[in-house]
N, C-alpha and C positions, 0 to 999 in steps of 0.2 A: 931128618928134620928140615933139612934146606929146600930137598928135594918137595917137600907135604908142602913147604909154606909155598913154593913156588907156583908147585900145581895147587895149592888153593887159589893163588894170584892169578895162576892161568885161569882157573876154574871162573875166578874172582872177573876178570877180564873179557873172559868169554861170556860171561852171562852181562855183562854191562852193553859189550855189544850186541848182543842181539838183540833188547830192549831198544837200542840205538834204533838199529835196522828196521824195528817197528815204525816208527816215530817218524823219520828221515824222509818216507815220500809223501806223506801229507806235509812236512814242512816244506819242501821241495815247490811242492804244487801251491801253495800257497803264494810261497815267495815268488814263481815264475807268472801266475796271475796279475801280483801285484805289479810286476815289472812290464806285463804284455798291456795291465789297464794305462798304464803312467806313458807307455809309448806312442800307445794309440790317443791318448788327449794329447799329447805334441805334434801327434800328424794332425791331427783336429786343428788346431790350435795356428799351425803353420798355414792350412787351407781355410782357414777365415781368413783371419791376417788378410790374403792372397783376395777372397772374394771381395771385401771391404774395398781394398783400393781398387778391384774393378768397379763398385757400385761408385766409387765418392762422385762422379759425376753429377749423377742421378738424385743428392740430395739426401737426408735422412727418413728412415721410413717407421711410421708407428704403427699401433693394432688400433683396431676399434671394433667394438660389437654394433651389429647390426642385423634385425629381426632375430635374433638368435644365435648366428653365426659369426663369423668371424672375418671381416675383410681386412684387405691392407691396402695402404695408401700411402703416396709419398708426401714425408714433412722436410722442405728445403731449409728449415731454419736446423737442423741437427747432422753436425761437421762428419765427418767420417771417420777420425780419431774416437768423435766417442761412442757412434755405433761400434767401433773396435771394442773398448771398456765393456760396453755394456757386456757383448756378447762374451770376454774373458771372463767379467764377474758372473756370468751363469754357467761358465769352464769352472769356476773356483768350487760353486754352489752343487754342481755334480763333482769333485773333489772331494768336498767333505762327506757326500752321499758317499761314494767309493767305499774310504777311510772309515765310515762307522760300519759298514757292511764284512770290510776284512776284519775289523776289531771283532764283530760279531760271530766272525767264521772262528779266528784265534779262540774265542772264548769257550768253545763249542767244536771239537773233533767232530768231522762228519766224512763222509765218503763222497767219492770224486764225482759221484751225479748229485748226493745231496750238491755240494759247493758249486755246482754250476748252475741249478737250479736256481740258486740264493744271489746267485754275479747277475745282475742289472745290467753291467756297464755296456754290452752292445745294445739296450734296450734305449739308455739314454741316450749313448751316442747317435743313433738312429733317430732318437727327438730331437736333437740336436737340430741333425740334419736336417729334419723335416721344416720346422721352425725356419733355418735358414734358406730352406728351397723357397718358403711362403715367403719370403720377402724380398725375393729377385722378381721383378719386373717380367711379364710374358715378351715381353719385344724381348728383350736378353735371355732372358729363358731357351726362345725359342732357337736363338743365335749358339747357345750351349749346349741343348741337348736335339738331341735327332730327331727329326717331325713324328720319323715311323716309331719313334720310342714315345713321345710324346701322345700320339695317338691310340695306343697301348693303356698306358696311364688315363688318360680320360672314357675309354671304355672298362676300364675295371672299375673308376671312379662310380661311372654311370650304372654299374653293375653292382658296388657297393650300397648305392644311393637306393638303388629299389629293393634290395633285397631288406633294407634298414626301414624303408614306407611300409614294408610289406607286416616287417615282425611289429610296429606300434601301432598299424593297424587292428590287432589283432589284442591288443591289452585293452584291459576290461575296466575302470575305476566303481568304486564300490556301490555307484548309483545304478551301475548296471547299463550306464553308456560310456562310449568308446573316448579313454582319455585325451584332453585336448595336446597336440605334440607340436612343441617348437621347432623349427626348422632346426636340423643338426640333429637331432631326436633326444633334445631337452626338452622335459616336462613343462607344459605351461601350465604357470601358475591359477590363474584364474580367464577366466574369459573376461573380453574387451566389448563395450555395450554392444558396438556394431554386431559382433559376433550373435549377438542372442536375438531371438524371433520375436514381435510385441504380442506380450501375453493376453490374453483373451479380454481381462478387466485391464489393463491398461491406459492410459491416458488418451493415446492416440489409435484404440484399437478399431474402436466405431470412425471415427473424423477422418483414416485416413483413406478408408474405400468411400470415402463421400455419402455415408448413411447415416441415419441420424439416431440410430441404435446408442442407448446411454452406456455409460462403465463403470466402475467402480466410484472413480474422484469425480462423476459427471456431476454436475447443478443441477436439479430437479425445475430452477427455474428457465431451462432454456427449454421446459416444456407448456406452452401457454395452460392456463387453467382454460378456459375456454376451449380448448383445443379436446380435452379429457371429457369436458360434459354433455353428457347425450342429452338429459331433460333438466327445470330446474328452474326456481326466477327469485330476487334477491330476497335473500331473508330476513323477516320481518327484525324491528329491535328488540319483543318480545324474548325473542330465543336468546337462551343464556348455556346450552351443551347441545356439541353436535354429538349425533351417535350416529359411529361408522363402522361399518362391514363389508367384506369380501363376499361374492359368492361365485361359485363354477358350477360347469354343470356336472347335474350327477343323477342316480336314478331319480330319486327326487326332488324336485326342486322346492326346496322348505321357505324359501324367500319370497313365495306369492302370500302363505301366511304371517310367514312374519312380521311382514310390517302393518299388518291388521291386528297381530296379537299385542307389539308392541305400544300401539297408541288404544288398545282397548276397542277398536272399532269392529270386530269379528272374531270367530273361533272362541275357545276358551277365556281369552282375554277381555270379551267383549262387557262397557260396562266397570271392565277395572283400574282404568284414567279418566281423570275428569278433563275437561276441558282446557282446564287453566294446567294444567300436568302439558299437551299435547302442545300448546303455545310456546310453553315453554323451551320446543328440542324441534333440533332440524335431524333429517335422517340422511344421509351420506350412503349412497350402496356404489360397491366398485363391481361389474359386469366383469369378471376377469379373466374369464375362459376365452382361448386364442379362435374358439370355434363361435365365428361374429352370426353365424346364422340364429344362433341359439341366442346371442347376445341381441340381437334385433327382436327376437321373438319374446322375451322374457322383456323385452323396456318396453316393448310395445304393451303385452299384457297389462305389465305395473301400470302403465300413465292409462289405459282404459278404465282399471279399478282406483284407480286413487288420484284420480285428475282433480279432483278439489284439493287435496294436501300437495300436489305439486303448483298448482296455480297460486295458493297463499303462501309459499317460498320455504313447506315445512319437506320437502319432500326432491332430493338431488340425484341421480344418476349418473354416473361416469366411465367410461371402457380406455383405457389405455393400449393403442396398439399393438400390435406382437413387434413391429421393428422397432420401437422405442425398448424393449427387452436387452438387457447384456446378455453376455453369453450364459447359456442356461447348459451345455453338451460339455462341461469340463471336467465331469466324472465317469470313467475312468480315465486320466490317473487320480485326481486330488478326490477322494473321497472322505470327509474328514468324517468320524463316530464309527469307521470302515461300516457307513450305512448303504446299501444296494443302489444303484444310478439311479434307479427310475424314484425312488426316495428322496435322493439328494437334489435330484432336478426338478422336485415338485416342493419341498421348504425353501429351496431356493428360489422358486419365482415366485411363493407367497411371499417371501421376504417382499418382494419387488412391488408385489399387489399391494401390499398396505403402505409401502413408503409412496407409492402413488397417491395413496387414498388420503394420509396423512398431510399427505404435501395440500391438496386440492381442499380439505377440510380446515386449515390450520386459519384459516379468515372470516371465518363464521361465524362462531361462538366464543366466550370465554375458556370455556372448557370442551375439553374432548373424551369420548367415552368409546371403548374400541370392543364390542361384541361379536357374536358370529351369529350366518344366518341359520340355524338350526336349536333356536333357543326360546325358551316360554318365559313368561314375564310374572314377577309376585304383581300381588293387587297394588296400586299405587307406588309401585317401584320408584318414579321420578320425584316423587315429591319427601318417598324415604330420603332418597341418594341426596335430594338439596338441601332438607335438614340436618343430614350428615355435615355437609360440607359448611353448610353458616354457624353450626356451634363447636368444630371440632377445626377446621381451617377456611377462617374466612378469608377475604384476599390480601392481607397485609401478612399473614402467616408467617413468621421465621420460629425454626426449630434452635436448640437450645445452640447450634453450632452456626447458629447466624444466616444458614439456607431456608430459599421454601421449599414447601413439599416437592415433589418431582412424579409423583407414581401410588395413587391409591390404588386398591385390591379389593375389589367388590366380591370378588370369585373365588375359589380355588381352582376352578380349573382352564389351564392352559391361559388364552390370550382372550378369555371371554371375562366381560366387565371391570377393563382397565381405563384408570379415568388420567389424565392430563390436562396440565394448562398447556393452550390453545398457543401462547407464546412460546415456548419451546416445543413444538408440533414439529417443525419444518427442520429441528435440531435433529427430531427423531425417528424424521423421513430419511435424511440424509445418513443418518446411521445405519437402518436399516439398507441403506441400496450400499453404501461402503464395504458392509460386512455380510451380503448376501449371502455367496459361498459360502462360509466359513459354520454357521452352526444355526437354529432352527431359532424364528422369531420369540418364543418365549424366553431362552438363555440368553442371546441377546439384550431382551429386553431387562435381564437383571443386570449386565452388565454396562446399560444404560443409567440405570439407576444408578449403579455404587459410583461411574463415572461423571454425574451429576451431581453428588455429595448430599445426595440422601444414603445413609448407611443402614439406615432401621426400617424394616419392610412396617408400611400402613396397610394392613389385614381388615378391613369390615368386617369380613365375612366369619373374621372368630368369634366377634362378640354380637355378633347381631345375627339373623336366619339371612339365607343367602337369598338374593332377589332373582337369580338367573336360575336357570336351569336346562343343563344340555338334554333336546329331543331327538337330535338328530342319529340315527344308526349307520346311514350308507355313509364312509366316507370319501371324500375328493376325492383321496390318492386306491381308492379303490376297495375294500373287506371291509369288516365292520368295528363300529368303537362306541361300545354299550356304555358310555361314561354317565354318571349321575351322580348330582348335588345333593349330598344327603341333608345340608343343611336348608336345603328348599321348601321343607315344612311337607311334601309330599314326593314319592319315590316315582320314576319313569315306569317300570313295571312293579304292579299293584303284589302281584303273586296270589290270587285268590285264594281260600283255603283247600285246601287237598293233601293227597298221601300219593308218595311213590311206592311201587310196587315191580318186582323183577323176577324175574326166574332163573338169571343168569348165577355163574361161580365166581364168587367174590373171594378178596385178595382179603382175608380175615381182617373185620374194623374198619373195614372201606368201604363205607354202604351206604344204601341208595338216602337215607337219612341226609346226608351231604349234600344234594342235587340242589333240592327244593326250599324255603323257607317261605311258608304263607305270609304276606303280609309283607315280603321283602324281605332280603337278606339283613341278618341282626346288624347295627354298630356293634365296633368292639368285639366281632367274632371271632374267637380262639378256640381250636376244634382238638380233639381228642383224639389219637386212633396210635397205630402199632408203629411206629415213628423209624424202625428199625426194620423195616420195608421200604420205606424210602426216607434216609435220614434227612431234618431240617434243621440249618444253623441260625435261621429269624427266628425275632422273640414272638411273634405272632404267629401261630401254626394255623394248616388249613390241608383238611382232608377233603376226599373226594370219592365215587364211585369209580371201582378198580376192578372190572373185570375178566375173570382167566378164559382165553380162545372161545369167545363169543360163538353160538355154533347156527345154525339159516332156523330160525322159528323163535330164537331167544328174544328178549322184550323188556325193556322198561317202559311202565304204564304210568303217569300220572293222572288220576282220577281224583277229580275236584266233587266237592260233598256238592253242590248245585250246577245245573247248567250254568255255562258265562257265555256272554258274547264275546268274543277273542279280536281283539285288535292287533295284535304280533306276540308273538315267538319269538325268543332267541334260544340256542340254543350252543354252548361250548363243549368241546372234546380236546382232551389232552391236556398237555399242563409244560410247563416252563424246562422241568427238570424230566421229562418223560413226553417229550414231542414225537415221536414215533408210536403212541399207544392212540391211534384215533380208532373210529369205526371205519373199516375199509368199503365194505361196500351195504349200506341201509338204508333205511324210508323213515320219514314223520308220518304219521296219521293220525286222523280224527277220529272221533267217532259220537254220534248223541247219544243223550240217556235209548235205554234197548225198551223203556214200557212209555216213550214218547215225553213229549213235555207236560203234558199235563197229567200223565202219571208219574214222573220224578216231584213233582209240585211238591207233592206234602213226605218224600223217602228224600230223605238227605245220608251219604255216608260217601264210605269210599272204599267200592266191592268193586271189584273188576264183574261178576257178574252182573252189573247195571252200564257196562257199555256195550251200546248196538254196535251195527256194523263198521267197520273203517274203512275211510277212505285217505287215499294218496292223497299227501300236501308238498312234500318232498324228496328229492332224491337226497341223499347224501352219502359222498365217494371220497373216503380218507380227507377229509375236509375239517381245520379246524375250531371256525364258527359258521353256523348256516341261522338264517334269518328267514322270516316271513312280515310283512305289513300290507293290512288289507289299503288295496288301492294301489298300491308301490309297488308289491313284488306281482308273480304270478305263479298261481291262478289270482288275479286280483281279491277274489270274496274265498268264502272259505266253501266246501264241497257241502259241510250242513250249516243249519242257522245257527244254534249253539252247542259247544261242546262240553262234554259230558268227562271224554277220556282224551285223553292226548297221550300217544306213543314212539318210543321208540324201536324200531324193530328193523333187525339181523336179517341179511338177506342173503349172504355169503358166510360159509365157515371162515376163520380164521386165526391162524397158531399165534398171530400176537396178542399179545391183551391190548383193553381198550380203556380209556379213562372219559366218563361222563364228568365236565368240570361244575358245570352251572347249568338250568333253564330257568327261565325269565320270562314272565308272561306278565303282557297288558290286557286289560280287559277294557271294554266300551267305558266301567265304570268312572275311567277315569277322564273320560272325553269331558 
């Protein structure tokens, strides 16, 4: 029994030590750590001490940043004792680092590489040192360590130093340029003005190459008015609105008629202002294209035909140079609406065109009226418009919120027949050249509005028929812009009566019915077809001719029930959500009645067997509007005198489909 409990005891004994033996060199090593850190801050500790009293001569030394970095300098007012202090109190401050480190070890059994991975203490001591090397003086320095050692150290330095320019060279910030880097290779925060290049619109962008090129914040008045006027002589007191216009060149230039349509004295207009109408308006045109040859040739013409409205002071011309222009080349990068350069750089110098034109008009008249040159005139347009204005806003006018008007609306479209007082003109020049860049003179101009405190758009043109009406097709910037005022009392293209007819394979419900409407395309048109061919989420739907791999001999004809005489063609292919369905490669053609004109005289219908032969009017090559105007385009005239058929016809197979969107036709009738 003695013998069992013994040897349980032994048993008992033996197994307690062994557990011991487990245990015993990790405490070991712990405790010989703690004991090698604690010896080595006393040699630490003894070697400051030591370097102190060599420095006290020298003064006490502080840090300071500078450009980023870190220099050191001697402060003679701090004793040498308390440089001692100081440097113990950041002995104490790596002490208590130590001490939560071993705690952390204690708390947490690990193995003898984890725990030396977790030990600091040569890491610190090492900053220590570093620390204290930075603040010994290179004269003493150089007197304590070896040159050839020292020379070592400043080539690793330098070695260090480039290898450190090299890696934040190479970091990227999220703009996609190279982040700016603090000396010591801290991140700079922001850039410093010096740092940055004067941006294009800037205050001093033009003034400081000595040109006299305007900018963003530039004064419109350091540009004389006199300077701006090519023809012009003072205006009469009669005149109570100026009407002012842009024009460039283009294929055609609509501004020789225009200002004979506008006062009634030729073309269509002629006859449809009276005298006491034409007294009453001074006409403003800005010559604005950079191309001065055209610009001499077009004011020369104008003052040949209209030299008695320029001598009675109703009739101004003005060209603003190309070096008074701000920068017009800042897209790409900044393209705002992500609309294409050559877009952005052409609303952006109309911006510029009209805050000229505005500026130089703002002295004239009471009021200012801001049209384009490519526009036809109702009968008596001016004497509507000041009727308007004497019973609806005379000139004392405040709105219920204590403003006056800011912005009538003659028009719906774009920047044609917008009226202003003449006293905030030059408000609205300088806005426009401020906000050039930024988005296209219509938006603008509404946000001229709301930031004048008018908040309620004055619309005319909802309740009354619209006096304007856009003619013009070619535009500035280049293709075509078939716009029309439907509230004009009459349509730009007439659409004579006639029937389309095709032989081509149609996308079921997509048919040639869609192309054409006599008489003008309807108001309010909501079209019908398989929606589930090409689905639409607008509440207004709108089908079209849809046809499958067009193949060389296929054709749509329209055939008008009488001869017409044809003044233009338009004609669209494709469509918004199906831009790749054009005609790749086809022709327009004519053709007259086939039994002559004075055998169609008394057969009206619309037989493809009553069109004669065809001729070529146009090419058209994956293109998607093409246009004709007799006089404008070419062949100037048409190949017969009247046409009978008009077609279009496939001159090339091909596996895509094609969509016929619209054709539009003017006839002489409307001349």
């Amino acid at each position: 029994m003695t013998l069992e409990k013994r040897a349980g005891g032994l048993v008992g004994v033996t197994g307690v030590g062994a557990a011991a033996s487990r245990i015993l060199p990790a405490w070991i090593l712990r405790r010989a750590l703690c004991c090698l850190g604690a010896l080595v801050l006393m040699q630490n500790v003894m070697l400051l001490h030591w370097t102190s009293r060599l420095l006290a001569p020298e003064g006490g030394l502080s840090l300071v940043a500078e450009h980023g970095s870190f220099a050191r300098h001697a402060d003679g007012g701090l004793a040498a004792e308390q440089r001692v202090a100081e440097l113990e109190e950041r002995l104490k401050q790596s002490e208590v680092q130590l001490m939560q480190m071993k705690a952390a070890a204690d708390a947490s059994p690990a193995s003898l590489e984890d725990l030396s991975k977790k030990d600091d203490s040569s890491w610190q001591i090492a900053e220590l040192q570093r620390q204290l090397a930075a603040t010994i003086p290179k004269s003493q320095l150089a007197a304590m360590v070896p040159k050839a050692e020292l020379e070592v150290k400043d080539q690793n330095i330098r070695s260090l130093e480039a290898k450190l320019q090299a890696a934040t060279a190479g970091m990227v910030s999220p703009t996609g340029q190279a982040s700016p880097q603090a000396p010591g290779g801290l991140t700079a925060a922001l850039p410093t003005m010096k740092d940055l290049e004067p941006s294009t619109g800037s205050l001093d962008a033009g003034t400081r190459a000595g040109s006299r090129q305007l900018h963003r914040e530039s004064s419109l008045f350091s540009v004389p008015r006199e300077e701006l006027r090519l023809f012009g002589h003072e205006v009469p007191t009669s005149v109570s609105i100026t009407v002012g216009f842009g024009s460039v060149m283009r294929k055609k230039d609509y501004v020789l008629d225009t200002v004979g349509t506008m006062l009634g004295l030729r073309g269509e207009g002629q006859g449809k202002v009276t005298e006491q109408e034409r007294r009453s308006v001074v006409i403003v045109a800005h010559f604005a294209d950079f191309n001065t040859d055209w610009v001499k040739q077009i004011s020369a013409k104008l003052q040949e035909d209209y030299g008695d409205l320029i001598r009675a002071g109703h009739f101004h011309g003005i060209h603003a140079k190309q070096e008074l222009y701000p920068d017009l080349e800042f897209c790409p990068p900044f393209c705002t609406y992500k609309d294409e350069p050559k877009r952005v750089k052409w609303r952006s110098k109309q911006n510029v065109d009209y805050a000229f034109l505005m500026y130089y008009a703002a002295n004239l008249a009471p009021y200012y009226l801001q049209i384009e040159d490519d526009i036809s005139f109702a009968p008596n347009w001016i004497q509507k418009m000041s009727d308007y204005l004497r019973a609806s806003f005379p000139p004392n006018y405040l709105s219920k919120e204590n403003a006056p008007w800011r912005l009538i609306d003659f028009s719906q479209l774009g920047f044609i027949g917008k009226m202003f007082q003449s006293n905030e003109l030059t408000r609205m020049a300088q806005f426009l050249l401020l906000f050039y860049d930024q988005m296209p003179c219509d938006l603008l101009l509404g946000q001229f509005q709301l930031a004048m405190t008018q908040g309620k758009k004055i619309e005319y043109w909802k309740a009354h028929p619209s006096l304007f009406q856009h003619v013009g097709i070619f535009r500035s910037l280049g293709g075509f812009q078939p716009l029309q005022e439907r509230k004009f009392g009459k349509l730009l293209f007439d659409n004579p009566p006639g029937a389309v007819i095709s032989d081509m394979e149609v996308v079921p419900t997509y048919e040639s019915k869609f192309v054409y409407f006599s008489g003008g395309e309807p108001e309010g048109r909501n079209d019908k077809c398989d929606f589930k061919a090409s689905p639409q989420k607008t509440k207004v739907k709108r089908c079209w001719f849809w046809a499958k791999h067009p193949q060389i001999g296929n054709h749509m004809t329209l055939v008008f029930e009488s001869e017409i005489g044809v003044k233009a063609v338009f004609i669209e292919f494709g469509s918004d959500k199906h831009p790749k369905d054009l005609l790749q490669q086809g022709a327009i053609q004519v053709a007259a009645c086939k039994l002559g004109t004075a055998g169609c005289a008394g057969h009206t219908g619309s037989r493809l067997d009553m069109c004669g032969d065809f001729h070529h009017l146009l090419e058209v090559t994956n293109e998607k509007m093409v246009y004709w105007e007799e006089g404008a385009s070419s062949p100037k005239t048409l190949p017969v005198p009247k046409v009978k058929c008009l077609r279009i016809a496939v001159t090339k197979a091909q596996t895509d489909w094609a969509i016929v969107w619209q054709i539009q036709i003017r006839s002489r009738a409307q001349l």
